[in-house]
C-alpha positions as CSV (number, residue, x, y, z in Angstrom):
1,X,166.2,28.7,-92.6
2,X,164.6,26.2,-90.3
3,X,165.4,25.8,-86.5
4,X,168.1,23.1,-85.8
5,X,167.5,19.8,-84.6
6,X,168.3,18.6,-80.8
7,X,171.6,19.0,-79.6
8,X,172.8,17.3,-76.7
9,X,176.1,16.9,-76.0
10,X,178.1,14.6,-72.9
11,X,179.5,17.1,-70.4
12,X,181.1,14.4,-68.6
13,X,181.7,10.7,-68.0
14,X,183.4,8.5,-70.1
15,X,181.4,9.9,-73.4
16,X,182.0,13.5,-72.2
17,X,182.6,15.7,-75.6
18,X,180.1,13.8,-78.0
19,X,177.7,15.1,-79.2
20,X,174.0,13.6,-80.5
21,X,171.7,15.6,-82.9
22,X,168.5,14.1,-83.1
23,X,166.6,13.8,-86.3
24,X,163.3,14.7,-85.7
25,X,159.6,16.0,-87.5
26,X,157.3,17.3,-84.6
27,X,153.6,16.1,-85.4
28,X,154.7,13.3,-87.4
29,X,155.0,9.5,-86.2
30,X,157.7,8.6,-89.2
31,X,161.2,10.9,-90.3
32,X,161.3,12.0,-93.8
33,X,163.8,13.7,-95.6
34,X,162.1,16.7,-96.8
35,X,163.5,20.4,-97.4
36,X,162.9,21.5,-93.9
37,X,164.0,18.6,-92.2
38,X,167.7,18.7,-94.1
39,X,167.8,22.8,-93.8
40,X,167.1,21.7,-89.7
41,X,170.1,19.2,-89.9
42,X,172.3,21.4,-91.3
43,X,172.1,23.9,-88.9
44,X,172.6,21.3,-86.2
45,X,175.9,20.3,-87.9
46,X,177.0,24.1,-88.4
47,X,176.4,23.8,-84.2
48,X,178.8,21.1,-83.5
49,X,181.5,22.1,-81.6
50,X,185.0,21.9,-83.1
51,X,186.2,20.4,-79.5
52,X,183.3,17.6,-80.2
53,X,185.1,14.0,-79.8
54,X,182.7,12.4,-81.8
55,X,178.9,12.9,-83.1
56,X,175.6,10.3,-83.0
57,X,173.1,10.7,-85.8
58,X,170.1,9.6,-84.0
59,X,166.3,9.4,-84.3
60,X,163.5,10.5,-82.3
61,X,160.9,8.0,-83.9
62,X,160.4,5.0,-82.3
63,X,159.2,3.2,-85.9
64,X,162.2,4.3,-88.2
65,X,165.6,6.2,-88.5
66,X,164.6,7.5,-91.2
67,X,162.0,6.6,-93.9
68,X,163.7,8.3,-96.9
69,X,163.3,11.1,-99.3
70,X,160.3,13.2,-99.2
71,X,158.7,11.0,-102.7
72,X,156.0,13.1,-103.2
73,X,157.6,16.1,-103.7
74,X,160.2,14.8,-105.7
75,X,156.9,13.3,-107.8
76,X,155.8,17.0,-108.0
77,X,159.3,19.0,-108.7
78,X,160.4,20.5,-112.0
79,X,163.2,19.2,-113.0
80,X,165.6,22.4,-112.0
81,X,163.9,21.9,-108.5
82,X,164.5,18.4,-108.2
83,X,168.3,18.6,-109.1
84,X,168.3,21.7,-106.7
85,X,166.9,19.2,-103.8
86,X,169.3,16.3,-104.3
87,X,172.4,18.4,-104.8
88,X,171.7,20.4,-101.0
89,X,171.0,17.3,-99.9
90,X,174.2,16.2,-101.0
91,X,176.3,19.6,-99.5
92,X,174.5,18.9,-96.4
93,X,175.5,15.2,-96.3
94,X,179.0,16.1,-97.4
95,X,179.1,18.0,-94.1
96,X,178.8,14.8,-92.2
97,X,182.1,13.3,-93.5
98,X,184.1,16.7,-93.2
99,X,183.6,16.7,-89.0
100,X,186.9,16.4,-87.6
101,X,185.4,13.8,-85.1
102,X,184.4,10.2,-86.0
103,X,180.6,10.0,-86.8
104,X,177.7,7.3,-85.9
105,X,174.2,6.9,-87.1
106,X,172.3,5.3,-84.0
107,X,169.5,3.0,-86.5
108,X,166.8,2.3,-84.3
109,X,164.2,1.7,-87.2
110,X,163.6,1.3,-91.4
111,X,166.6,3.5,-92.8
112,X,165.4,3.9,-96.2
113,X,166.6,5.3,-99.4
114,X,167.5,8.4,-98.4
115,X,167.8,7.7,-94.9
116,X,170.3,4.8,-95.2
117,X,172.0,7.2,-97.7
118,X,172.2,9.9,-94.9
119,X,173.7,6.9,-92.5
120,X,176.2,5.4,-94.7
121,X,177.7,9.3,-94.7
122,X,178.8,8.2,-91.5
123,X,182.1,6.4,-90.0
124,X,179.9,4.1,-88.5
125,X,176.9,2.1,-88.4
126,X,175.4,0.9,-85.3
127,X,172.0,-0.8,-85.5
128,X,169.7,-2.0,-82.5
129,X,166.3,-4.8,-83.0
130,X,163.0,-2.8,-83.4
131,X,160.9,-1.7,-80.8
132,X,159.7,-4.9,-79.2
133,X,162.4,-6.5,-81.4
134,X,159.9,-5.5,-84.4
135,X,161.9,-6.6,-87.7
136,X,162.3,-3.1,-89.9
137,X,163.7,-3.0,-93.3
138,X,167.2,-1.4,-94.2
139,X,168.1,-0.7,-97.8
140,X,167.7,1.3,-101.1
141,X,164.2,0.7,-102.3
142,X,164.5,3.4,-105.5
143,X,164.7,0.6,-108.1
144,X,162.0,-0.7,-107.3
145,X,159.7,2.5,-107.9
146,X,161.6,2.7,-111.3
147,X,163.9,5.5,-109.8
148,X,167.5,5.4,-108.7
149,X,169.7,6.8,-105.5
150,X,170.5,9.8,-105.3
151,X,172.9,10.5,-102.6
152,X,175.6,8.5,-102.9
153,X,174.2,4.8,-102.4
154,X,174.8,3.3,-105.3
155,X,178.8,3.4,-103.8
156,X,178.8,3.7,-100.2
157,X,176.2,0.3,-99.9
158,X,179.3,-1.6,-102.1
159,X,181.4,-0.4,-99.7
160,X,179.9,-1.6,-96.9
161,X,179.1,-5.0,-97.7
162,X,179.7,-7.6,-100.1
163,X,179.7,-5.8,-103.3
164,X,177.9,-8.1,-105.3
165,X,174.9,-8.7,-103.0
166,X,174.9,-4.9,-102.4
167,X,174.7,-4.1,-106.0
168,X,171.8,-6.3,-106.6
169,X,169.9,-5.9,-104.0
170,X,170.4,-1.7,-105.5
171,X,169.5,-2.5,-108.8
172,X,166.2,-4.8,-107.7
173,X,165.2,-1.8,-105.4
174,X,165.4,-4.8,-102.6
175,X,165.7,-4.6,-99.2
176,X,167.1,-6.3,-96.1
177,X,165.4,-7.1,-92.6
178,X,167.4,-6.1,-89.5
179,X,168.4,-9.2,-89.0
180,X,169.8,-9.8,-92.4
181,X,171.8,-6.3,-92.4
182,X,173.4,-8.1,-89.5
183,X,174.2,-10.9,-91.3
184,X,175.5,-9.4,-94.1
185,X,177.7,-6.9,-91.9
186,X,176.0,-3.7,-92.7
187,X,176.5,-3.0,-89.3
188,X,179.5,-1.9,-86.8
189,X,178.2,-2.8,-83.8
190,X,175.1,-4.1,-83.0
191,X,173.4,-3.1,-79.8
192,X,171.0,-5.6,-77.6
193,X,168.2,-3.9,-77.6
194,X,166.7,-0.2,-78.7
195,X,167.4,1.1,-74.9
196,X,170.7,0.4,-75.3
197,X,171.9,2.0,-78.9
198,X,172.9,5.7,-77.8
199,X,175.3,3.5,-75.4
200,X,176.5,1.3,-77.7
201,X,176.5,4.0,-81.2
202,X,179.0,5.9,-77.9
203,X,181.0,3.3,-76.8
204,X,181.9,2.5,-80.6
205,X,182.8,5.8,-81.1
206,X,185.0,6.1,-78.0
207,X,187.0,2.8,-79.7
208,X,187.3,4.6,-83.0
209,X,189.1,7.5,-81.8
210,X,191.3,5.1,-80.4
211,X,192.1,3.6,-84.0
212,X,192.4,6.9,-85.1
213,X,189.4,7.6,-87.3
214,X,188.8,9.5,-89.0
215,X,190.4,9.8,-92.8
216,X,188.8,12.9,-94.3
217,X,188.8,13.7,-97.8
218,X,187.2,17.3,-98.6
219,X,183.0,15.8,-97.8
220,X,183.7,12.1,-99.7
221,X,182.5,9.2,-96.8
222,X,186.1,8.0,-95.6
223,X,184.4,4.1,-95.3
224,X,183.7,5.0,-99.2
225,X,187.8,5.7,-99.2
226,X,190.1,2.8,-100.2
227,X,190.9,0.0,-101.8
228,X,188.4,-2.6,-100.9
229,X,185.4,-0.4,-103.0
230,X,187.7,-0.2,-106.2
231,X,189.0,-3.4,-106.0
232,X,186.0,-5.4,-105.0
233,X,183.2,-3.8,-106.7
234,X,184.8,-3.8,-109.8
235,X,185.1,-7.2,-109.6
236,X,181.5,-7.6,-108.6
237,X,180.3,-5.2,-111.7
238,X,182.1,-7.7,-113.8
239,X,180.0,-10.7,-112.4
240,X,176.2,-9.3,-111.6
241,X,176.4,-7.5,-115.4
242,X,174.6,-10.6,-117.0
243,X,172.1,-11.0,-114.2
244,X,170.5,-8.1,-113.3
245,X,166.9,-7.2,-114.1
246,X,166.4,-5.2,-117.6
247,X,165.2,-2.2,-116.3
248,X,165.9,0.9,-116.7
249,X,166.3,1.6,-112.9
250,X,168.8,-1.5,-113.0
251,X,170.5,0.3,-115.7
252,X,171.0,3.2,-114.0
253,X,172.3,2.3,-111.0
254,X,175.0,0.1,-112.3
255,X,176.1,2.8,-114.7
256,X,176.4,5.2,-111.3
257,X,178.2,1.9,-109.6
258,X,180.9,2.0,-112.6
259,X,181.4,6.1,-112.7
260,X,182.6,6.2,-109.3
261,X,185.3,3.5,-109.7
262,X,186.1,4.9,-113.0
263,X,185.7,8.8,-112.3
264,X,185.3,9.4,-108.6
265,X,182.4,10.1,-106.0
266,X,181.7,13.5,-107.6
267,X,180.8,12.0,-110.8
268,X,179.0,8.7,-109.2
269,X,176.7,11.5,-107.2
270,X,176.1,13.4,-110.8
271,X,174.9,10.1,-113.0
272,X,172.6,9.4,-110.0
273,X,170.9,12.4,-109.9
274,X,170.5,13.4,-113.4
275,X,169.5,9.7,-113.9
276,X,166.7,10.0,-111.0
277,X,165.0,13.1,-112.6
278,X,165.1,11.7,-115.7
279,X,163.7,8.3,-114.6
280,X,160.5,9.6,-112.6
281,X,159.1,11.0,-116.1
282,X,158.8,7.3,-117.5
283,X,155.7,5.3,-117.9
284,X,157.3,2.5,-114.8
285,X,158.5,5.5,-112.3
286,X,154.9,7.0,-113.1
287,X,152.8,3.8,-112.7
288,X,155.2,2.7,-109.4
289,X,154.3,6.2,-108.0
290,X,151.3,6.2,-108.2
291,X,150.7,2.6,-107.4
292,X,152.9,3.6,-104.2
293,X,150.9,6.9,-103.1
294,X,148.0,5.0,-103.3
295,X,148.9,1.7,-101.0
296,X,150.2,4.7,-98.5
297,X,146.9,6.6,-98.8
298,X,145.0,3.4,-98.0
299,X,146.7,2.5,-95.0
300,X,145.4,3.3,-91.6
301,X,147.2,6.6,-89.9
């Protein structure tokens, strides 16, 4: 079992009681979601204090919150490993929305994948501009590679925003600049600037005790709870069926969008995942993949 991640927690002051774990991969310049890294955030969350009043998900990179899931070993898995990775992943997420305290992820930088997956596990979702008001992307990228989500954002991205765009932009594998996700309300609050977002990810969290958040349901996101996802997002399924790309990826995801309104978040999470080990095995995952590890290769560290 890895060492936790950073703890700190507000002994006093008007955000006395919360608590911020900081995601964080000493020797690295970017945050990836590998084994070690969710076995570290784990044990941070089996730290939080019961008395906590509320809990930041923050990151220590300046660049991103969190780039996504480790790609190259989920290139490299079995298939019994892979499904094994995504559904800890999963537990460990789940943990997020069974805190008895309203939750906050702190985006400071490119919440990818995985990453934005990880945040939209959250209450709330407070983003800040880049460092030196740097534009950073925000989105599910999967598609794209010829993959799909899996942890959950094939639902929780509907939720959030307007189900249409959000199911599109899934199934293209595109994503949004910061100051789009503003735009389309990804966000809770937006901070000024990157110095300010612990404040501001704090100060929303001391209003949403105030409202009473949150709902629990046994590790399902509450914002994924309600009517607005089944009601909505059907209604969007109905209208981006005809228009969306004929890939397999496309496919996929909109067949994980429809299992969760017609079966639940258990099921949703189940069709991504089986259809995200089966995916990386054909000839567009393989050829995206490889086309990907070897842009990233060529770039300057």
């Amino acid at each position: 079992m890895s060492d936790a991640l950073p703890i700190l927690r507000d002994e006093a002051g008007p955000c006395a009681g919360v608590v911020t774990i900081t995601l964080t991969q000493p020797g690295k310049s970017v945050v990836v979601l590998d084994r070690a890294l969710i076995e570290a955030f784990e044990a941070a969350l089996d730290q939080v204090p019961r008395e906590a009043v509320g809990v930041v998900i923050a990151s220590a990179s300046v660049r991103v919150f969190v780039a996504g899931a480790d790609l190259k070993s989920i290139s490299a898995a079995t298939d019994a490993e892979l499904h094994d990775y995504l559904a800890y992943g999963s537990r460990v997420f789940g943990k997020i929305a069974s805190l008895p305290c309203p939750t906050v992820a702190a985006i400071n930088g490119a919440a990818l994948g995985g990453g934005l997956e990880l945040a939209m596990h959250c209450d709330g979702l407070v983003g800040a501009p880049g460092a030196g008001g740097k534009p950073y992307p925000i989105g599910l990228p999967e598609a794209g590679l010829g993959l799909c989500p899996g942890w959950g954002g094939t639902n929780l991205l509907p939720a959030r925003i307007d189900p249409s765009f959000a199911i599109r932009q899934a199934a293209e594998g595109k994503t949004m600049m910061f100051d789009e996700a503003v735009k389309a309300r990804l966000f809770d609050a937006v901070a000024p600037s990157a110095e300010t977002l612990l404040d501001t990810a704090k100060e929303w969290l001391r209003k949403a005790r105030e409202r009473g958040l949150p709902a629990r349901n046994h590790g399902t996101p509450s914002r994924w709870i309600g009517t607005r996802h089944t009601s909505d997002t059907r209604a969007a399924v109905s209208s981006v069926r005809g228009v969306l790309p004929g890939t397999e990826a496309a496919a996929a995801v909109l067949s994980a969008v429809e299992a969760g309104l017609t079966s639940g978040w258990k099921r949703a999470l189940d069709i991504e995942q089986q259809e995200l080990v089966r995916l990386r095995h054909t000839p567009a995952a393989r050829a995206a993949l490889e086309a990907f590890f070897a842009k990233s290769a060529a770039k300057p560290s």
